[in-house]
N, C-alpha and C positions, 0 to 999 in steps of 0.2 A: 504494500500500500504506500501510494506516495504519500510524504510529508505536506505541510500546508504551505510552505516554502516553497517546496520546487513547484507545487500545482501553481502559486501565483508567476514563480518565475515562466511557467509555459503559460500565463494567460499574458503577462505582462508582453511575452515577445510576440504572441499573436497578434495583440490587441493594441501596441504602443504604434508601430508606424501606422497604422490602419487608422487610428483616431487620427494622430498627428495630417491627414490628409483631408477630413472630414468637415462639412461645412460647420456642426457642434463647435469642433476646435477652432477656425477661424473664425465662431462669433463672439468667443470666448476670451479671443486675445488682448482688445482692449479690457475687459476687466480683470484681467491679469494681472496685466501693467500696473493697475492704478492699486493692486490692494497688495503687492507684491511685497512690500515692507511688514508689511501685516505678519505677523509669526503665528497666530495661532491659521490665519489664513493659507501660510508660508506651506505650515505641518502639512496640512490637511493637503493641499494640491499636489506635496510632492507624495505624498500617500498615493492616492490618485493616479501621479503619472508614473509610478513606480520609479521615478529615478528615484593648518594644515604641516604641511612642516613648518617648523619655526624658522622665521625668513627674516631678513629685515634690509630694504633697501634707502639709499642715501641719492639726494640729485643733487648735481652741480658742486656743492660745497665740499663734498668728500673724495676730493682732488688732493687730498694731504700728498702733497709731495715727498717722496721717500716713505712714505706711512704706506699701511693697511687697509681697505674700503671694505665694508661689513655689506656680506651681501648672500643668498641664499645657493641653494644648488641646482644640479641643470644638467643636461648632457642629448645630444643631437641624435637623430634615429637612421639608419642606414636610409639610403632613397628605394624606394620603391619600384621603379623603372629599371629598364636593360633586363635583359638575359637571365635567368637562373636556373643553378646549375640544379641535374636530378636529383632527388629527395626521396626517401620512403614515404609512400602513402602513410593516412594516419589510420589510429586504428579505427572503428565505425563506430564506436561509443566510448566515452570515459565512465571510470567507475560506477555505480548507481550510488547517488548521492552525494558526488562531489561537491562542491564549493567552493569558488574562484573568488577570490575578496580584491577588489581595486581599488585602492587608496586612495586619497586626494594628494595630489603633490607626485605621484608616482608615475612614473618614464611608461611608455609602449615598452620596452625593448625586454623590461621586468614583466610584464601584463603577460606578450608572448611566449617568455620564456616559460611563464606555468601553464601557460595554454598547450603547450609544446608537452609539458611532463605530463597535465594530465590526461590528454588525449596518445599519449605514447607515440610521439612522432618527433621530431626534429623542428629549430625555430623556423628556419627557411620555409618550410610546408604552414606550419603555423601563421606565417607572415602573410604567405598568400591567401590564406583563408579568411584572413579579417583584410587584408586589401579588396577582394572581389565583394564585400559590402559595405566599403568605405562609399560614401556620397559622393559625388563631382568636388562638390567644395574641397573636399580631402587634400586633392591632387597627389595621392595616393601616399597619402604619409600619416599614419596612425596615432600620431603624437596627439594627445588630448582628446581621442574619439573613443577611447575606451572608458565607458562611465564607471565611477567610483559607483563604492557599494558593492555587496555579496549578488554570486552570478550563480544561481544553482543549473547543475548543468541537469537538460530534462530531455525526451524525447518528443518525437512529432503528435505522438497518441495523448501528448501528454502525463503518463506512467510517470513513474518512479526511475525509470531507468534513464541511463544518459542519453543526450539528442549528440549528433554530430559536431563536429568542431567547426563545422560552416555556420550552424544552428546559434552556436554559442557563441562565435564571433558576430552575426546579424543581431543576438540579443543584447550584445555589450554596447554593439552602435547602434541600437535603435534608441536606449536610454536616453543616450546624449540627443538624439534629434526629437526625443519628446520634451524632453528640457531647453531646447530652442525654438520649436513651435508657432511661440509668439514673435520670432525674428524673423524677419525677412529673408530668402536663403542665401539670396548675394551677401550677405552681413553675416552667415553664421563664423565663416573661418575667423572674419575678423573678432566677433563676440568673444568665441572660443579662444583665440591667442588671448586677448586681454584679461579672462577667467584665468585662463594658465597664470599670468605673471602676479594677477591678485591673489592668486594661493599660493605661489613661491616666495612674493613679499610679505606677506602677514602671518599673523599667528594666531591673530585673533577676529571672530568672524564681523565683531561691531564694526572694526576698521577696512572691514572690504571696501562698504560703496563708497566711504573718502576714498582711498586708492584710487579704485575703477575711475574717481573723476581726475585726480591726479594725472591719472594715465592719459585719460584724454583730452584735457583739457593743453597738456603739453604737445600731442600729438596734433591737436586743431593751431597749435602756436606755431609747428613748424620746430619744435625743439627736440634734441637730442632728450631719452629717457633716463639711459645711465644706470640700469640697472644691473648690478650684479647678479642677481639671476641668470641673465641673458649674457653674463663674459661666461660663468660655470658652466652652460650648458655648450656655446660655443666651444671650450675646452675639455669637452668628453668630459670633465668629473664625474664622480659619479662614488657612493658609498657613504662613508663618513668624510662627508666635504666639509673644510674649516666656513667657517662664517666669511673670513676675509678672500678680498682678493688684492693680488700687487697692482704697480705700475704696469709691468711688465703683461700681467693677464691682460689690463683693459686695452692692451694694445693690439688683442689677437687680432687678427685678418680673416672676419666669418661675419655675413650678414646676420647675425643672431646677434653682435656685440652692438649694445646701443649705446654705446662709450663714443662709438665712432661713426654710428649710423644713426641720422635722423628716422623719427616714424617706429610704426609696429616691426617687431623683427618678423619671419616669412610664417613663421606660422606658431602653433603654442609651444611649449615646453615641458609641461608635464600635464597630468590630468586635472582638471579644476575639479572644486566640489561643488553642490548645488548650492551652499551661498554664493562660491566664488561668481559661479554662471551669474544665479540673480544681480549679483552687485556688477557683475558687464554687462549686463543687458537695463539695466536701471539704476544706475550710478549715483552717489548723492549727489546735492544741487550745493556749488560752491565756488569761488574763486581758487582754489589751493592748487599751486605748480609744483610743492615740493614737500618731499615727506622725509621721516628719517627713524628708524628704531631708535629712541635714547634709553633701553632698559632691555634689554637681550633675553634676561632672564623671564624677566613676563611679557616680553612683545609688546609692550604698552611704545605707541608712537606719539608723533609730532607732527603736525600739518602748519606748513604757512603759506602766505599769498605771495611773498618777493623774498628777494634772495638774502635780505640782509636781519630777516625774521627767520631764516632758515639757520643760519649761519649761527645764531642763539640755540635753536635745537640741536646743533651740532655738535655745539659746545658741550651740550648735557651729554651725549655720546660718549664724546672725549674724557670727560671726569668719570664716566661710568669705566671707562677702558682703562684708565691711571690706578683707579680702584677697587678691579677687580683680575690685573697683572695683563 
C-alpha cells in the first residue's frame, strides 16, 4: 500500500503542469500577487501547488583592498549541449519508496548525482533525463529547475512503487513551473536566477524581498551586483566554501562574476526556495542599492539607499570580523 506521501507526490506531478496551463490558474494570478506576503495565505497556496544556506553579500564598498569580501557559495553546471558519450541505461524503477530531498541553496550537479544512485545509473544518463523536461527557458541547463522539497519517487499507476527516472525528473521540474505560474514565461529564467542569488545571499527568509529589490533595482540602474555568490560559483567551489572571497577570485574571467559584469549573471546558481521565488517575483517596495551581512553568525543585514550609508554598514562588518578573528 502506498504511503500518503508518494500518492500526493503522483497527484502532485499529474496535476501540477496541467493546472499551471489552465484558465482557473490564469484567473488566479493577479490574486496571487496581491496576497503573496500574506503567510498564512503564503502556507496555504504552497500546500496547494505542492511546491537557506547562510550567505551574506557586500556591494560596492567591500572593495577592501588587500582584505577579504564575505560572500556565499556557488559553483557552475556542465552545458548541456554537444555530443555524449554512451551510458548504461537506467534501471526502470528506483526502490519503492525512495525519497529525493532538494535543498534550497543546492547545485543541479548534487540533485543529479542522487538521481543517478537512486535510479542505479550513471550522472550523464541522469543529466539527460531531466534535460529532455527542462522548459525552452532552461536553455538546457538544470541549475535552479530542480525544486526544493522531498520528491517521493512513485509510479505511473500511481502504486507505491517507483515511476521512472524521466517521471521523477518531469516531477522535480514541474514544481518549479507551478511556483512560476503567475510569471510570464519570457520572465521565468530571469525570476528564477534572481531567486537563486536571494537564497545564496540571505539566511534569513524576512530579508528576501529587500534583497530581491536590491537586486533589481541595481540591475534597472545599469550597475554592477558584486556579488560573491556569483565569483564562488564562477570558480567551481563547491563543499565547505569559506564565506570570503580574494582580490584575486573577483577577478575571475566567467560571465557569472558580477564583480566584472554588469546585469543578471546567465542564469541561476543554485536552487531557490519558495520564499526565495516569492520575494523575485514580488520584491519589497524601496529605494535600497546596497546590502551587507554585519552579523554572520545570525544573518541579520543592512540595507541602505547611497553609498556613503552603506559604507556605515560596512563598518559594522569590519568590527564584527576584528572581533570574532
Amino acid at each position: 500500500m502506498s504511503t500518503a506521501r508518494e500518492q500526493l507526490a503522483a497527484i502532485q506531478h499529474r496535476g501540477a503542469t496541467a493546472y499551471a496551463g489552465t484558465a482557473l490558474a490564469s484567473s488566479h494570478r493577479g490574486v496571487t500577487r496581491r496576497v503573496r506576503r500574506d503567510r498564512t495565505v503564503r502556507a496555504s497556496a504552497a500546500t496547494l501547488a505542492g511546491v537557506g544556506v547562510v550567505g551574506a553579500g557586500t556591494f560596492g564598498a567591500l572593495h577592501l583592498r588587500g582584505a577579504d569580501a564575505l560572500g556565499p557559495m556557488g559553483a557552475p553546471s556542465p552545458s548541456l549541449s554537444g555530443s555524449v558519450s554512451p551510458s548504461p541505461a537506467p534501471s526502470d524503477s528506483a526502490p519503492a519508496g525512495t525519497v529525493i530531498e532538494v535543498k534550497a541553496g543546492e547545485r543541479a550537479d548534487a540533485i543529479i548525482e542522487r538521481l543517478a544512485e537512486a535510479y542505479e545509473t550513471d550522472a550523464e544518463t541522469a543529466r539527460e533525463s531531466v534535460a529532455l523536461r527542462l522548459p525552452p527557458e532552461a536553455a538546457g541547463n538544470p541549475e535552479g529547475w530542480l525544486a526544493a522539497g522531498e520528491h517521493a519517487t512513485w509510479a505511473e499507476d500511481g502504486s507505491a512503487t517507483a515511476g521512472t527516472l524521466t517521471h521523477q525528473a518531469s516531477s522535480m521540474v514541474a514544481g518549479t513551473e507551478v511556483a512560476l505560474y503567475d510569471v510570464p514565461r519570457e520572465q521565468w529564467q530571469e525570476v528564477l536566477t534572481i531567486a537563486s542569488l536571494v537564497e545564496q545571499e540571505t539566511s534569513r527568509t524576512e530579508d528576501m524581498p529587500q534583497v530581491a529589490r536590491v537586486i533589481r533595482n541595481r540591475v534597472d540602474a545599469g550597475m554592477r551586483l558584486e556579488l560573491d555568490s556569483t565569483v564562488h560559483y564562477a570558480l567551481g567551489a563547491e563543499g565547505d566554501i569559506s564565506p570570503f572571497t580574494t582580490a584575486e577570485d573577483r577577478e575571475v574571467d566567467s560571465p557569472y562574476n558580477t564583480y566584472v559584469n554588469a546585469g543578471l549573471p546567465p542564469g541561476p546558481i543554485a536552487t531557490p526556495s519558495r520564499e526565495a521565488l516569492e520575494a523575485a517575483i514580488d520584491p519589497a517596495d524601496g529605494p535600497w542599492m546596497y546590502f551587507v551581512v554585519v552579523d554572520p553568525d545570525t544573518g541579520e543585514m543592512r540595507f541602505a539607499e547611497d553609498f556613503e550609508e552603506h559604507q556605515e554598514n560596512v563598518m559594522l562588518l569590519q568590527q564584527w570580523a576584528q572581533e570574532n578573528g
